[in-house]
VMD Tcl script that draws the C-alpha trace (Angstrom):
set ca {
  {0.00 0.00 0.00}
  {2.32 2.25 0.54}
  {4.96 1.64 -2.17}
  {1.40 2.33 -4.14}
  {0.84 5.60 -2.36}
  {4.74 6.37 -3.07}
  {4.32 5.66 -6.76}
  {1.05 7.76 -7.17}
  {2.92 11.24 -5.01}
  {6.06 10.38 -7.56}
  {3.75 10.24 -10.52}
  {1.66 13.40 -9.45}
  {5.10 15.25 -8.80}
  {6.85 14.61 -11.92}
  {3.05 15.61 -13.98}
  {3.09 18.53 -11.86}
  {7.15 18.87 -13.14}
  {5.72 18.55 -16.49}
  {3.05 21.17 -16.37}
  {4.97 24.15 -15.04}
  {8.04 22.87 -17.83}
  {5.00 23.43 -20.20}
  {4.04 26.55 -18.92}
  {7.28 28.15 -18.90}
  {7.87 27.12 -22.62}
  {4.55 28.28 -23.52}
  {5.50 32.10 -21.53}
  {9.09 31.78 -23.59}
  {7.35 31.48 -27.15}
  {5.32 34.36 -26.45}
  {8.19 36.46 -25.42}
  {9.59 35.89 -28.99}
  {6.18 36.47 -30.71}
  {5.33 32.59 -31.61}
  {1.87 32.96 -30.03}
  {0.17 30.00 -32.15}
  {2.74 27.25 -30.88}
  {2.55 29.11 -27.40}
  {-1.60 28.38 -28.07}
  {-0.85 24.90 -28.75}
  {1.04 24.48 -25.35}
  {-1.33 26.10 -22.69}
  {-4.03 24.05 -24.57}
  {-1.78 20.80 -23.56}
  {-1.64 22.37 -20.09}
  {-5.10 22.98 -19.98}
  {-6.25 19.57 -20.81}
  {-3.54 17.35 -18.98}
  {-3.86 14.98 -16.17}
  {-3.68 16.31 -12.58}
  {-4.88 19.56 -10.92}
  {-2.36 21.92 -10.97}
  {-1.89 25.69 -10.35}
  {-0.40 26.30 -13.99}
  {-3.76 25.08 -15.67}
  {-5.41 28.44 -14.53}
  {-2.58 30.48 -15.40}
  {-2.56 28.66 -18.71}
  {-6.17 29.65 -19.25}
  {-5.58 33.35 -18.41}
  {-2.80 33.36 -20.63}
  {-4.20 32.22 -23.47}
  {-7.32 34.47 -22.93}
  {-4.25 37.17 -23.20}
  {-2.97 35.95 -26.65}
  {-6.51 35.99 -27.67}
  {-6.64 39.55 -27.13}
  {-3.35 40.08 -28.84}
  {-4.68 38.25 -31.98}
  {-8.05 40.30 -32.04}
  {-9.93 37.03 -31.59}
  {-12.04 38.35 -28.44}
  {-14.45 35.48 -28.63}
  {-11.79 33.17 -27.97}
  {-10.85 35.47 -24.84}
  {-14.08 35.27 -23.58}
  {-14.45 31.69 -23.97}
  {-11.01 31.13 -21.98}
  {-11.73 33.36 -19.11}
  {-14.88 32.11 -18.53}
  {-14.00 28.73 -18.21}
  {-11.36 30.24 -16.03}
  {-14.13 31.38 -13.69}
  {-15.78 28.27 -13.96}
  {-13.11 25.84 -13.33}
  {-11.00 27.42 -10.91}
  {-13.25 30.46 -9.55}
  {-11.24 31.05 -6.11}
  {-7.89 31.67 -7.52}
  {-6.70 35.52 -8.40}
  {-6.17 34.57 -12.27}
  {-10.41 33.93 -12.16}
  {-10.48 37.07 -10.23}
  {-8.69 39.32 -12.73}
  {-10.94 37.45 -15.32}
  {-13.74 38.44 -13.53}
  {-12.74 42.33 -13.97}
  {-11.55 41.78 -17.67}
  {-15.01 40.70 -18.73}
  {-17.05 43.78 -19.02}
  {-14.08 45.40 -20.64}
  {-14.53 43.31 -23.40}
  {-17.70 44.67 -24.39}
  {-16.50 47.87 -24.77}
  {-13.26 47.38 -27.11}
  {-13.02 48.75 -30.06}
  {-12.33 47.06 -33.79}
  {-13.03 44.16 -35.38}
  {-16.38 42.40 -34.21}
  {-14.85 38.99 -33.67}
  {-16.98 35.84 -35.70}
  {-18.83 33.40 -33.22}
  {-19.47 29.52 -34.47}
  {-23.16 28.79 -34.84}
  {-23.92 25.56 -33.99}
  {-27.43 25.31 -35.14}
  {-27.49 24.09 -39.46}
  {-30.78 26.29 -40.16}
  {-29.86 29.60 -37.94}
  {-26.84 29.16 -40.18}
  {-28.20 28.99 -43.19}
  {-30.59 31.70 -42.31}
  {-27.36 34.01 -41.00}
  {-26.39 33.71 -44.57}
  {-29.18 33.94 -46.56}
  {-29.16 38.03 -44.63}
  {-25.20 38.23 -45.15}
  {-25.78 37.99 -48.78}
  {-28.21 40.90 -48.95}
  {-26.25 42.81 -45.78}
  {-22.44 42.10 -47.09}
  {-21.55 45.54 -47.39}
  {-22.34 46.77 -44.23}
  {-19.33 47.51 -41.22}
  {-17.80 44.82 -39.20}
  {-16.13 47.35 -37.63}
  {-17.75 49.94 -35.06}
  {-16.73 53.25 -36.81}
  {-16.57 56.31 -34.12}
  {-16.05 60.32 -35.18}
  {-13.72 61.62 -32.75}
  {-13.37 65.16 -34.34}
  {-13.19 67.29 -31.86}
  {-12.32 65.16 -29.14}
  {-8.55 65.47 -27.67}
  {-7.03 62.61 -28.95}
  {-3.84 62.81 -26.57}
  {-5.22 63.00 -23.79}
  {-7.79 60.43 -24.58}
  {-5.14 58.13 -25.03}
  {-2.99 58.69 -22.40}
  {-5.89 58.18 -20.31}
  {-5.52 54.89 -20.73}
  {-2.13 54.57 -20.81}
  {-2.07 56.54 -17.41}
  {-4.19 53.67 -16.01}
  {-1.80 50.75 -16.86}
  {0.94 52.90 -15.69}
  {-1.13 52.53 -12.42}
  {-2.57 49.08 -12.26}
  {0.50 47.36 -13.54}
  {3.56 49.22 -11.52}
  {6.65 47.78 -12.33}
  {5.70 45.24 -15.51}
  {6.13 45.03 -19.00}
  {2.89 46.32 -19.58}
  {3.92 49.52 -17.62}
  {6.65 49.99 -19.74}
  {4.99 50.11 -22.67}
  {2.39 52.27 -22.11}
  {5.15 55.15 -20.57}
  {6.99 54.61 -24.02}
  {3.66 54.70 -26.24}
  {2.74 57.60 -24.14}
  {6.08 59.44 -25.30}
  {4.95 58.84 -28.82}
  {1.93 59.87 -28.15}
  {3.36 63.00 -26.62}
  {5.78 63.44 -29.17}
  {2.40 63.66 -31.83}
  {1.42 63.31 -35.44}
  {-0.01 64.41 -38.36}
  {-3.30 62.92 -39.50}
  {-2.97 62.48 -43.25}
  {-4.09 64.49 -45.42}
  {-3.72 67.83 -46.91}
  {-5.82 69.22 -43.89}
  {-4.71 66.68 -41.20}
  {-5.09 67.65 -37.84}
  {-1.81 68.10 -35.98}
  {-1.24 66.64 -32.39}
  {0.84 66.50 -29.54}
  {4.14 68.67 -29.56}
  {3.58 69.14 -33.43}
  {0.77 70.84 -32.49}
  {2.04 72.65 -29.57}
  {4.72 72.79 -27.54}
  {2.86 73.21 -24.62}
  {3.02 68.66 -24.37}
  {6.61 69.71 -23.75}
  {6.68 69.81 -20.16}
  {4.56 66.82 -19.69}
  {6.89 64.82 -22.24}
  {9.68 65.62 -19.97}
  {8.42 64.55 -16.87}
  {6.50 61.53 -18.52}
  {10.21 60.72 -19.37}
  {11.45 61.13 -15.69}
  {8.64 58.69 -14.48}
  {9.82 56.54 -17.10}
  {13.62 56.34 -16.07}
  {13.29 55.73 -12.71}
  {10.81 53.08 -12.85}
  {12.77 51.56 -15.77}
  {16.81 52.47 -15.23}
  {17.76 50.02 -17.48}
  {15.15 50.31 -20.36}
  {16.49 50.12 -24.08}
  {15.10 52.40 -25.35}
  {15.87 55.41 -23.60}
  {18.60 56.84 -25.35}
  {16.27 57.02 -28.26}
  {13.86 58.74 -26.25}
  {16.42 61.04 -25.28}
  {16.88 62.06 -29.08}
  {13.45 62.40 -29.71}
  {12.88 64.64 -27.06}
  {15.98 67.01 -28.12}
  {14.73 66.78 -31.07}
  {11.32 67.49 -30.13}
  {13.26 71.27 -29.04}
  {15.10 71.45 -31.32}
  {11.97 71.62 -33.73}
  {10.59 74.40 -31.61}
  {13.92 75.83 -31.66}
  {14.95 75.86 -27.88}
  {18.48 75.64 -28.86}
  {19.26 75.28 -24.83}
  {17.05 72.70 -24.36}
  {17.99 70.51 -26.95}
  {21.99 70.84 -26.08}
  {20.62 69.49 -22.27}
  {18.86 66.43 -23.68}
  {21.87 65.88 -26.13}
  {24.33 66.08 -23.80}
  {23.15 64.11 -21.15}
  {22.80 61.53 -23.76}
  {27.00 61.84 -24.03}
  {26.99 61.68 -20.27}
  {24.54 58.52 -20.06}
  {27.03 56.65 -22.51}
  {29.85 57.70 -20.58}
  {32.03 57.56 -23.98}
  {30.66 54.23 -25.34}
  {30.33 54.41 -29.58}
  {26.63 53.86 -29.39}
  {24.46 54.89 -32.29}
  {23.09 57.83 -29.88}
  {26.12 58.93 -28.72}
  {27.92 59.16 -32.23}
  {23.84 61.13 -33.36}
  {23.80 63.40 -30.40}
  {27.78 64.37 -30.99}
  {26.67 65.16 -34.99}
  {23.91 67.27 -33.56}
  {25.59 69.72 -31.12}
  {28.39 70.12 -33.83}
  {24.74 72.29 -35.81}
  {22.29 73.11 -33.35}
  {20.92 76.32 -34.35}
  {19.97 76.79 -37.78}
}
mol new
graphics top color blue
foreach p $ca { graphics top sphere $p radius 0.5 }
foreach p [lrange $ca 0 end-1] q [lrange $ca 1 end] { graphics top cylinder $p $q radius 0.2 }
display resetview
């Protein structure tokens, strides 16, 4: 008896071995953008023997790839099973406050299955005659602020994810965002510093948040650039020597791409 008890806690520990080398696998091909064969691995997870902590985690993560592929039925079909299988752990929590935001996002009205032959048929019997209409909910934002409509949200990942990836990218999409555009057009709307320089000051300190949370972040030498040359567009000749030179000082005389830009720059600042 218990050489069979022994056998059964080895088996269980070496399938719960299995599932977490699954789930790490499946983590490591999304990190390098393979999210189908990362799909293919939580679903093994998922559907294993045994009862283990990774088979939520699996579900929420694939309800995440979902999202990243635009497929949001899929997402809602993986977090509530989440909630049904495993409703007491925090991955079916967080589910539980994803769902209603999943009414409200924005693009391409994901297809369901039908499962019933004659709704079917009748779905497409109105397609035929409806085909041109929008799968996509179309919204006029004229005259709404688009900046700070977006960093709106990005303010609120900043906030609910401190410290993560996620974080990260919303600080540097908020920088873009700062930085601005122009719609096309020959009477696009300008936005952000190209509109104004006003987004400036924000841009600045948006950048400060960014560093500290993120010493170590890639990309912040080419936000450094940007920003100088951000002034240097409005031409703040001062400004734009700062942000240049404390891209020299950052690099502390390494021959980085930056470094060897922001030393062409100061040689013609003013123009």
């Amino acid at each position: 008896m218990h050489k069979i008890i022994a056998l059964s806690l080895a088996l269980f520990s070496s399938a719960s071995i299995a599932h977490a080398q699954s789930f790490a696998k499946a983590e490591m091909l999304v990190e390098h953008g393979l999210l189908t064969e990362a799909q293919k691995e939580l679903i093994d997870v998922v559907f294993s023997a045994g009862n283990t902590s990774d088979k939520p985690r699996a579900l929420n993560l694939l309800g995440t790839i979902a999202i990243e592929k635009n497929n949001l039925r899929a997402a809602l079909d993986s977090w509530n099973r989440l909630i049904k299988d495993y409703p007491k752990t925090p991955e079916a929590k967080a589910a539980r406050e994803r769902l209603p935001l999943l009414a409200s996002v924005l693009g391409q009205v994901a297809d369901e299955t039908v499962n019933d032959a004659t709704a079917r048929v009748y779905l497409r019997s109105a397609d035929f005659w409806a085909k041109e209409r929008d799968r996509i909910f179309r919204i006029d934002s004229s005259w709404i602020p688009h900046v700070e409509a977006a960093n709106y949200w990005y303010d609120k990942v900043i906030k609910d994810c401190p410290s993560s990836v996620a974080a990260r990218i919303a600080y540097e999409d908020k920088m873009r965002t700062l930085l601005g555009w122009k719609d096309q057009g020959q009477y696009g709307e300008s936005h952000g510093v190209k509109a104004s320089a006003s987004y400036l000051p924000q841009l600045e300190s948006t950048f400060r948040e960014y560093e500290q949370a993120y010493p170590n972040a890639s990309a912040a030498q080419g936000f450094r650039y940007l920003i100088a040359q951000a002034y240097w567009g409005k031409k703040d000749w001062t400004k734009t020597r700062e942000w240049l030179n404390e891209i020299l000082s950052k690099d502390a005389g390494a021959n980085s791409f930056y470094n060897d830009l922001a030393e062409r720059r100061l040689k013609k600042v003013e123009y």
